[in-house]
Every structure is written in structure tokens, then in C-alpha cells.
LOKE-335796 format. One record per residue: x, y, z of N, C-alpha, C, O, CB in turn; residue number from 1. Coordinates in Angstrom, 1 decimal. Glycine has a CB too. Example, Ala and Ser with C-alpha at 12.3 -4.5 7.8 and 13.67 -1.06 7.14 Angstrom:
2
      nxx      nyy      nzz     caxx     cayy     cazz      cxx      cyy      czz      oxx      oyy      ozz     cbxx     cbyy     cbzz   pos
     13.2     -5.7      7.8     12.3     -4.5      7.8     13.2     -3.3      7.8     14.2     -3.3      8.5     11.3     -4.5      9.0     1
     12.8     -2.2      7.1     13.7     -1.1      7.1     12.9      0.0      7.9     13.4      1.1      8.0     14.1     -0.6      5.7     2
***
This chain:
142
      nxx      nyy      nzz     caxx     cayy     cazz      cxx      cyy      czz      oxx      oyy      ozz     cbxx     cbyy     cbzz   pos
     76.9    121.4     55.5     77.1    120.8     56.8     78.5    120.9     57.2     79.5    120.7     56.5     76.6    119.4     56.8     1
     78.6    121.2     58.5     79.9    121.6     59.1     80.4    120.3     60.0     79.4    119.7     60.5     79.8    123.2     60.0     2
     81.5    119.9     60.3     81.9    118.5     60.8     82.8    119.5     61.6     83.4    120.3     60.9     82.5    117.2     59.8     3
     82.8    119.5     63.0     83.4    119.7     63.9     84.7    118.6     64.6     84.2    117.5     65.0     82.4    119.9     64.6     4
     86.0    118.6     64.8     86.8    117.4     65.6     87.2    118.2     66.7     87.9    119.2     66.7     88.1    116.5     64.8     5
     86.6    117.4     67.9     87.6    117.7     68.9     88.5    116.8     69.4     88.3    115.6     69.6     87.2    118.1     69.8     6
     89.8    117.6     69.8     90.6    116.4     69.8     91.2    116.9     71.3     91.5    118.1     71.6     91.9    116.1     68.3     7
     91.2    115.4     72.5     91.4    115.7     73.6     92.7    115.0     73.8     93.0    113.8     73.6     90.3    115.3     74.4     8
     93.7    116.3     74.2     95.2    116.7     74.6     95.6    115.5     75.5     95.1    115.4     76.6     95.3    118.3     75.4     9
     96.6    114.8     75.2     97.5    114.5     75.9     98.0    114.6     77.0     98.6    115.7     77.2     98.0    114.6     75.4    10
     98.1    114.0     77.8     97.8    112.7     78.4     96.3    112.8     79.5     96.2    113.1     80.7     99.2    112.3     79.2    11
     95.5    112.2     78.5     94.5    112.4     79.8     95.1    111.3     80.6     95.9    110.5     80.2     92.6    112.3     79.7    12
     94.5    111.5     82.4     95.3    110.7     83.4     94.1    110.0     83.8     93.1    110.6     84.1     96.2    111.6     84.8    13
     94.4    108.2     83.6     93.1    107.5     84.9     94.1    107.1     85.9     95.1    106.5     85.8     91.9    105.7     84.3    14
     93.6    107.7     87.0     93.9    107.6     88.3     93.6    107.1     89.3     92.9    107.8     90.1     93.9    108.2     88.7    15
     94.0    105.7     89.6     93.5    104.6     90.4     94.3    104.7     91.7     95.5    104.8     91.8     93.6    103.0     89.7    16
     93.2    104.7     92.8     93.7    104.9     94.3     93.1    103.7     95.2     91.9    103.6     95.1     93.3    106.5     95.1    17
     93.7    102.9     95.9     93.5    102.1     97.0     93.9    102.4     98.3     95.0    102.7     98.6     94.0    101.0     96.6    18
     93.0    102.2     99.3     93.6    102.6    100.6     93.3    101.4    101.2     92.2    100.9    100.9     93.0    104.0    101.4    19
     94.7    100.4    102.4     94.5     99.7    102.4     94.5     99.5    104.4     95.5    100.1    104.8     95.3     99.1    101.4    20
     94.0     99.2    105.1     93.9     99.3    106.7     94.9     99.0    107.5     94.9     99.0    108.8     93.0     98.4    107.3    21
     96.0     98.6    106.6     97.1     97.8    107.3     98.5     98.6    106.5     98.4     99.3    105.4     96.9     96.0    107.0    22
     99.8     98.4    107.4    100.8     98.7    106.4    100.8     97.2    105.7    100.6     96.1    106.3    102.3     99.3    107.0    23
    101.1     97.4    104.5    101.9     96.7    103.3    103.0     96.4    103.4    103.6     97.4    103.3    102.1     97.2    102.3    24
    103.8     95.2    103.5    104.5     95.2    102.6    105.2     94.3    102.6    104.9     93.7    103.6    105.0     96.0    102.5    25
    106.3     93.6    102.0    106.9     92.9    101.2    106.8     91.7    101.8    106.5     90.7    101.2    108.1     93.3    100.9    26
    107.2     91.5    103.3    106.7     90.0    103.7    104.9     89.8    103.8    104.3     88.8    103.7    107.4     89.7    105.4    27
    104.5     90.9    103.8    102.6     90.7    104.7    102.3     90.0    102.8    101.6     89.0    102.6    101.2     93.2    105.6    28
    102.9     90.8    102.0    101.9     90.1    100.7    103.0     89.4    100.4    102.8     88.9     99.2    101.1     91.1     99.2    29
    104.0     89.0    100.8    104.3     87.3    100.5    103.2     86.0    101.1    102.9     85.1    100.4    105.8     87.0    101.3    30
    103.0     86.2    101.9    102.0     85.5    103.1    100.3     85.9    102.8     99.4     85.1    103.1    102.4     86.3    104.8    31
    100.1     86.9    102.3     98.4     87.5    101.6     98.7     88.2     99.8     98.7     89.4     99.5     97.6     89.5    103.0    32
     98.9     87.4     99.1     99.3     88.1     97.4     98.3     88.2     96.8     98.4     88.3     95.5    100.2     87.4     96.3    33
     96.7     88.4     97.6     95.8     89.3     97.3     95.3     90.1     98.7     94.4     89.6     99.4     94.6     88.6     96.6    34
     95.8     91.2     99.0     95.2     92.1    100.3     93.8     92.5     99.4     93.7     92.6     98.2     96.5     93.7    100.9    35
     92.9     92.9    100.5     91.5     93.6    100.0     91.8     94.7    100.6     92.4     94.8    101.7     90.0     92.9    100.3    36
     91.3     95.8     99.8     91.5     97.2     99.6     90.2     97.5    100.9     89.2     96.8    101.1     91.1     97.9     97.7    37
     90.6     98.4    101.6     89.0     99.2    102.3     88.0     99.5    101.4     86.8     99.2    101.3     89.1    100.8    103.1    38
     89.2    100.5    100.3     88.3    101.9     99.7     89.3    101.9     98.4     90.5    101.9     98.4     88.2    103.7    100.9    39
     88.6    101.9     97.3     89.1    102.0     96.2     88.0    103.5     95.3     86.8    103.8     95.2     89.0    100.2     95.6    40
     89.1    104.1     94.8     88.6    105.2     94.2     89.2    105.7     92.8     90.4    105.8     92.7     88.8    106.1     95.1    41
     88.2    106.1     91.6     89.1    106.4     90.5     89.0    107.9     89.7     87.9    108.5     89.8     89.0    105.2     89.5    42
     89.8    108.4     89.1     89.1    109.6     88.7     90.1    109.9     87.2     91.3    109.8     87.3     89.1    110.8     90.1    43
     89.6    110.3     85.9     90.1    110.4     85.0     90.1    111.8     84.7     89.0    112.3     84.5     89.6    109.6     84.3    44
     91.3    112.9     84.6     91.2    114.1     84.8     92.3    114.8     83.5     93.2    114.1     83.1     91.5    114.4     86.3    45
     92.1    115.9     83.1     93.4    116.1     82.1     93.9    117.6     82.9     94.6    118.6     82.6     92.8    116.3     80.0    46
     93.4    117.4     84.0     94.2    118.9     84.6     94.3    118.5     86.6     93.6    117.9     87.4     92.7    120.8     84.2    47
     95.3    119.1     86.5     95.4    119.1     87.9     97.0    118.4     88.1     97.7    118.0     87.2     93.9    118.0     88.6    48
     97.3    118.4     89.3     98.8    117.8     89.9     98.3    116.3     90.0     97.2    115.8     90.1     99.4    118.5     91.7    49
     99.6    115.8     89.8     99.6    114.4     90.1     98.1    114.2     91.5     97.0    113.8     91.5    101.4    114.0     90.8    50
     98.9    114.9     92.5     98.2    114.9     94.0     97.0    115.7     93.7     96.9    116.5     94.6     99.2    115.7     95.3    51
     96.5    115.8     93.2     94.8    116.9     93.1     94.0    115.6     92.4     92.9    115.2     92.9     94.9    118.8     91.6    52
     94.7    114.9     91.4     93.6    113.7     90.5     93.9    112.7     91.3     93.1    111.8     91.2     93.9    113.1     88.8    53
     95.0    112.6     92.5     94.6    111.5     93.6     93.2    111.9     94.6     92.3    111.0     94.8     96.0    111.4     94.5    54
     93.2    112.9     95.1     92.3    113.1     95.8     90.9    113.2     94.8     89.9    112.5     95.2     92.7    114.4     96.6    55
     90.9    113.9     93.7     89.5    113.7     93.7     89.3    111.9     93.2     88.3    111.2     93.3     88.9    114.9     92.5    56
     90.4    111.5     92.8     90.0    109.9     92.8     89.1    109.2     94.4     87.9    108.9     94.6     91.9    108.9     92.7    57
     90.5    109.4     95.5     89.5    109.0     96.9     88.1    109.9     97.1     87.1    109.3     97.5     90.5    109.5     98.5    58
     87.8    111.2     96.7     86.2    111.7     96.9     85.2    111.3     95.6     83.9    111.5     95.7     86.1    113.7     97.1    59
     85.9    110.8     94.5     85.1    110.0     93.8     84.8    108.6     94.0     83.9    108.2     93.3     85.6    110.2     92.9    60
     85.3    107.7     95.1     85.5    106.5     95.4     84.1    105.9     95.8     83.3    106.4     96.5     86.7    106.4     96.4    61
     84.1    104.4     95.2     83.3    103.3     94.8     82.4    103.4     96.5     81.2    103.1     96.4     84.4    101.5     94.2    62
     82.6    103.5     97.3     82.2    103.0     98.6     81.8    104.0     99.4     82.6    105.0     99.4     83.2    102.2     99.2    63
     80.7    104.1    100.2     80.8    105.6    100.9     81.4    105.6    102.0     81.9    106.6    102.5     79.6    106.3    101.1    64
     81.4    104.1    102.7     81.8    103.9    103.9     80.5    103.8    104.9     79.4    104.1    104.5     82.7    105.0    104.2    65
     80.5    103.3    106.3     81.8    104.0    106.8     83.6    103.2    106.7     83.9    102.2    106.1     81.3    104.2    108.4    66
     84.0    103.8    107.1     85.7    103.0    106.7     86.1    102.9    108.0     85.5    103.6    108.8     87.2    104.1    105.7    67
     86.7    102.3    108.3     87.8    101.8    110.2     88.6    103.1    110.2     89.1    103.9    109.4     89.5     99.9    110.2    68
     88.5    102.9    111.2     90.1    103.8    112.1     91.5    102.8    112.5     91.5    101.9    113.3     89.5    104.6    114.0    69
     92.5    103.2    111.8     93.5    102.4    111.5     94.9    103.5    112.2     94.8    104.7    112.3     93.5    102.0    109.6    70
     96.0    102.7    112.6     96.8    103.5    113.1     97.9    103.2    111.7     98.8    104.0    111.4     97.2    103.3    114.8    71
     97.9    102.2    111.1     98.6    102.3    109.9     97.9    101.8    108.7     97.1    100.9    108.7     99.8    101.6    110.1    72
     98.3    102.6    107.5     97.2    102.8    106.7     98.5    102.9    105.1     99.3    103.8    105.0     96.0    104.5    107.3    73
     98.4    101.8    104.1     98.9    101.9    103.3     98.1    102.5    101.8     97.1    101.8    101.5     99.5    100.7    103.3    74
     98.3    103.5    100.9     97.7    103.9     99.7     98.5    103.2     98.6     99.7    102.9     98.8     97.8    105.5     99.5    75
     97.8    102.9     97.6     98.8    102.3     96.5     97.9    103.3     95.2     96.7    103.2     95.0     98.8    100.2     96.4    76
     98.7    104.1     94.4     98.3    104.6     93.5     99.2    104.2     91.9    100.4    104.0     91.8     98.2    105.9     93.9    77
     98.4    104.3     91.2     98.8    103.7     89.9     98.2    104.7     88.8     97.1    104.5     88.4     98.2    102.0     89.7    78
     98.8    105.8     88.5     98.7    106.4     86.9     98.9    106.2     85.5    100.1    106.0     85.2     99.2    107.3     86.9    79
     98.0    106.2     84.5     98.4    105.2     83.4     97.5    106.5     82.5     96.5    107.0     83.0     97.6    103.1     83.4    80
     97.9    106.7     81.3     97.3    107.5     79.8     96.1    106.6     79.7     96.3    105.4     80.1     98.4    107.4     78.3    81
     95.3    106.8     79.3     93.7    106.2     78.7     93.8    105.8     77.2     93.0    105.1     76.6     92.3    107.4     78.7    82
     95.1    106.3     76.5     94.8    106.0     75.0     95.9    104.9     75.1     95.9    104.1     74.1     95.2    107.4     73.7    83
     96.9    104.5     76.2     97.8    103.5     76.0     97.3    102.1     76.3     97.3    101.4     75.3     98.8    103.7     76.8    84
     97.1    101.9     76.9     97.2    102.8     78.4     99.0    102.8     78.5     99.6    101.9     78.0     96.2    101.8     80.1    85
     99.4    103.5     79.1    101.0    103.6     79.3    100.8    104.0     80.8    100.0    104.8     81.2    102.0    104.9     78.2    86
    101.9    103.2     81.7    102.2    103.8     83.3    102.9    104.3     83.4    104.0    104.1     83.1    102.4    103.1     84.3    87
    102.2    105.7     83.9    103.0    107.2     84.3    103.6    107.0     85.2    104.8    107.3     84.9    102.3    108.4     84.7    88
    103.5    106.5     86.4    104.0    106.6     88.1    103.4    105.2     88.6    102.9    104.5     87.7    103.1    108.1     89.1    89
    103.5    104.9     90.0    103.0    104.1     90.7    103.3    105.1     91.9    104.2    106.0     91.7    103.6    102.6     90.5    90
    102.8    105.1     93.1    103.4    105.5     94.3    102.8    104.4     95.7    101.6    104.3     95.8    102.9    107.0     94.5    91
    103.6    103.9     96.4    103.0    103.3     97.8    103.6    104.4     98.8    104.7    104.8     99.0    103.7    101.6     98.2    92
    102.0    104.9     99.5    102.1    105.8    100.9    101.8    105.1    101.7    100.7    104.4    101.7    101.3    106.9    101.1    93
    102.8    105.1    102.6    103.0    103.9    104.1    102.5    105.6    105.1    103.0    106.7    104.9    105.5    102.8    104.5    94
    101.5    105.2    105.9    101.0    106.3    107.1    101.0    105.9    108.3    100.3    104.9    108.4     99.6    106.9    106.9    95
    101.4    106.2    109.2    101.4    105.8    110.4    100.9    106.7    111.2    101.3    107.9    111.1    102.6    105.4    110.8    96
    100.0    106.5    112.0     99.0    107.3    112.8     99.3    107.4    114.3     99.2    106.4    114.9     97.8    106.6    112.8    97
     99.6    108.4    114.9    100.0    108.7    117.1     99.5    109.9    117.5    100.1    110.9    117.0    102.0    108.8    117.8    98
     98.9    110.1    118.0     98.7    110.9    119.0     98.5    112.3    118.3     99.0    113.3    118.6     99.8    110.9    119.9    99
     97.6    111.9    117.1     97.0    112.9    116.7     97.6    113.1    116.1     97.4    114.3    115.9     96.6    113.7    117.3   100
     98.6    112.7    115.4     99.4    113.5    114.3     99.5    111.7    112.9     99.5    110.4    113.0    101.6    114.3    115.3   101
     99.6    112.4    112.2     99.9    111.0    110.8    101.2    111.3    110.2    101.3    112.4    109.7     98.6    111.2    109.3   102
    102.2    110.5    110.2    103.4    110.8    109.3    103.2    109.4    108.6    102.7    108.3    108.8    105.0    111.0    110.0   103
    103.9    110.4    107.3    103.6    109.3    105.9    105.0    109.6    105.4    105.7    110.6    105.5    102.1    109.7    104.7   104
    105.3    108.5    104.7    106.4    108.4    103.3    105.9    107.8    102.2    105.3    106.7    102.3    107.6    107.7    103.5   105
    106.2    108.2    101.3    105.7    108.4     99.9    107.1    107.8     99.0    108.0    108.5     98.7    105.3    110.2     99.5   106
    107.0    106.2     98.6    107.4    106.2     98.0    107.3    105.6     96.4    106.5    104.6     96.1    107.8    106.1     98.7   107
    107.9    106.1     95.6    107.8    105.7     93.7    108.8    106.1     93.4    109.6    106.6     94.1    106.6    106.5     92.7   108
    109.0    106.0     91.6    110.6    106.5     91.0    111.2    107.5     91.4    112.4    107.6     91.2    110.7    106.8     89.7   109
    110.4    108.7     92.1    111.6    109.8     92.4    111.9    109.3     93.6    111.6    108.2     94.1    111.3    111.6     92.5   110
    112.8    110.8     94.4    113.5    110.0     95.9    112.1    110.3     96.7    111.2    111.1     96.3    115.4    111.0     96.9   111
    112.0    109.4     97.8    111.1    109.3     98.5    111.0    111.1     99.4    111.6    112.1     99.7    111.5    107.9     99.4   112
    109.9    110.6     99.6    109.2    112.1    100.2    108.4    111.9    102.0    107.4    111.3    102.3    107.7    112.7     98.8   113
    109.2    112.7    102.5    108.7    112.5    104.0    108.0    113.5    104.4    108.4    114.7    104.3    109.6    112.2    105.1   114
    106.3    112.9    105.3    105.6    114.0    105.0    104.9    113.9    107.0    104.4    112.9    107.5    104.2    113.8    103.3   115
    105.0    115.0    107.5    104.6    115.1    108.8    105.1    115.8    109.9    106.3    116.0    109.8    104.6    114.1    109.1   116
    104.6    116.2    111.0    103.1    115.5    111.3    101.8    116.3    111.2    101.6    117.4    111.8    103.0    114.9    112.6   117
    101.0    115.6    110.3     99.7    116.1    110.0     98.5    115.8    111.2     98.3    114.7    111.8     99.3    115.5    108.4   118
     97.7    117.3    111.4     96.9    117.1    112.6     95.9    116.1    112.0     95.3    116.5    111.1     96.2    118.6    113.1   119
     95.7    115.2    112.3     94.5    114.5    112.7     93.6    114.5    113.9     93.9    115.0    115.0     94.7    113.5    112.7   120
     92.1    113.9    113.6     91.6    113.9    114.5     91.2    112.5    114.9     91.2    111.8    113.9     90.8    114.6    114.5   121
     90.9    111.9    116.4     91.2    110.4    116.7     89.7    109.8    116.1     89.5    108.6    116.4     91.6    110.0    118.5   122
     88.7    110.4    115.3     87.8    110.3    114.7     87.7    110.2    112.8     86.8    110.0    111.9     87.3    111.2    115.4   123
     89.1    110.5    112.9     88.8    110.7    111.0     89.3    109.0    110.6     90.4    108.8    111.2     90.2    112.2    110.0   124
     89.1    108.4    110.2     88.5    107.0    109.7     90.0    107.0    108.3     90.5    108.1    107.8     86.1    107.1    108.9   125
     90.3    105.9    108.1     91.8    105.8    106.7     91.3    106.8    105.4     92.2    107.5    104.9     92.0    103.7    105.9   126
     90.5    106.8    105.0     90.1    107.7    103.9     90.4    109.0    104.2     91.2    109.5    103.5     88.7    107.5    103.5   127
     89.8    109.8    105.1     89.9    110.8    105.4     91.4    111.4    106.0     91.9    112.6    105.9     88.8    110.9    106.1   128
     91.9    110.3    106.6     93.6    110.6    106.7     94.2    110.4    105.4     95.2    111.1    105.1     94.3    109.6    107.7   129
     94.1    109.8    105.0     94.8    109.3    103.6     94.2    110.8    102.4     94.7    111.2    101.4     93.9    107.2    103.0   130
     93.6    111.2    102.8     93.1    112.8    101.7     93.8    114.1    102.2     94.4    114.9    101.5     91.3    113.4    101.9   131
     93.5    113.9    104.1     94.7    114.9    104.3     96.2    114.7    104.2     96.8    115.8    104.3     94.6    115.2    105.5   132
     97.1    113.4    104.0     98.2    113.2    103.4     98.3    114.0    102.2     98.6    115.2    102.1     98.3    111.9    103.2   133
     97.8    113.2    101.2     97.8    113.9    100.1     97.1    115.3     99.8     97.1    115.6     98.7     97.3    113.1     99.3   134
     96.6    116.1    100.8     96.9    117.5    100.3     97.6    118.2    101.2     97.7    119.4    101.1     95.7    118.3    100.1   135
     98.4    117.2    102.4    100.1    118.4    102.8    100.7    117.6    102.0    101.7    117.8    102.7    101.1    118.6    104.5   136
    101.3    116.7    100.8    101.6    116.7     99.8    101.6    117.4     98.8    102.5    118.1     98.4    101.5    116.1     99.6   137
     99.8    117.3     98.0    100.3    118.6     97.7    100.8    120.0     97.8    101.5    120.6     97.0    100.1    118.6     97.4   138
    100.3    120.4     99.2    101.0    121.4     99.5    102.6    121.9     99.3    103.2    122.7     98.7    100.7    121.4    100.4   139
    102.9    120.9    100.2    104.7    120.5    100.4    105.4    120.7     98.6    106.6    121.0     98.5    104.9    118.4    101.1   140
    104.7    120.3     97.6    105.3    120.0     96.0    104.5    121.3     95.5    104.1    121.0     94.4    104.8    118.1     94.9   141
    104.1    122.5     95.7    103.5    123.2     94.9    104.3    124.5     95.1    104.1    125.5     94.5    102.1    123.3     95.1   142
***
């Protein structure tokens, strides 16, 4: 009898994404220090860019919707190892929505990243803006 091990490579990534209807931040969750998420999405991947296991986190996500149309729209993502768990990253994306276009800034430990303006349409709902962010992100880092 033959005993086979497989052993799965370092670092697999769980990749937790929240998209939230509102901007965030430092006074709004002094005043709300539990905000409720729209759309929460997760996805555990050992390949791909940071930004690729975010997105399939949001098209893997808990909820199908439908989701609001928001002209500002905060993401909070949190990367952590599965055997640590140890936190890889954190990132908060602040998006602001006009006239058909979405600019976002991306910020976490590296220097912040300014991303825009991405075409939208006055029909795509925070999830679906929040996916096209993150893939002219990743675009923009590849």
C-alpha cells in the first residue's frame, strides 16, 4: 500500500471583502462602531494577484442582491494565511461616483494608490462598481 502526502504551498490567501454604501470613516464609525456591510464576499485562493482573489471574493459573495446605487461606496479588505491565520494586508477603498465616471483611492501599508476615472454606468449598483475598481487596479499594478 502506497500513502500519498500532499502538501499545499504557502501561503494559501482567505480573502475577505466588504462593500459598504456609504464612505467610511473615522468620525462616521466613531458615531456607528458597527456599520453593516451591503455585500460581503470571500474567496480562499493560492494563485492569483492580491486584486484577482479580491474580485473573485466579491463574484463569490454571500448575497446575490439586488445591491443600491451609491455615489460613495467604501471596500474594506482583510488578507490573512489559513494556517495562521497571520494578516497579510488590510486595504480601505474610498470610491466616489459623478457623472459616469468612479474615482477611487486605495488605501493600506504601501503609499496610497489613485485610481480614475473609471467608465461606469448610472445603472451598475456598489458591487459591480466596486469589481470594476478593482480590475483597473489590477490593471494599473500588472
Amino acid at each position: 500500500m502506497t500513502v500519498k502526502s500532499y502538501e499545499i504551498p504557502e501561503p494559501l490567501v482567505d480573502t475577505r471583502v466588504r462593500v459598504y454604501a456609504k464612505k467610511l470613516d473615522t468620525f462616521w464609525q466613531q458615531y456607528h462602531p458597527h456599520p453593516v456591510s451591503v455585500c460581503e464576499g470571500r474567496s480562499i485562493q493560492l494563485e492569483g494577484s492580491a486584486w484577482e482573489q479580491c474580485i473573485a471574493a466579491l463574484r463569490s459573495r454571500y448575497v446575490r442582491g439586488p445591491f443600491p446605487v451609491s455615489d460613495d461606496i467604501t471596500v474594506l479588505v482583510v488578507q490573512q494565511t489559513t494556517s495562521g491565520p497571520h494578516v497579510l494586508t488590510t486595504w480601505r477603498i474610498d470610491i466616489a461616483v459623478a457623472a459616469g465616471a468612479a474615482n477611487a483611492r486605495v488605501h493600506s501599508t504601501r503609499p496610497r494608490i489613485d485610481l480614475g476615472p473609471i467608465l461606469i454606468e448610472m445603472t451598475d449598483d456598489i458591487v459591480v462598481v466596486a469589481i470594476k475598481v478593482l480590475e483597473a487596479a489590477h490593471d494599473r499594478t500588472v
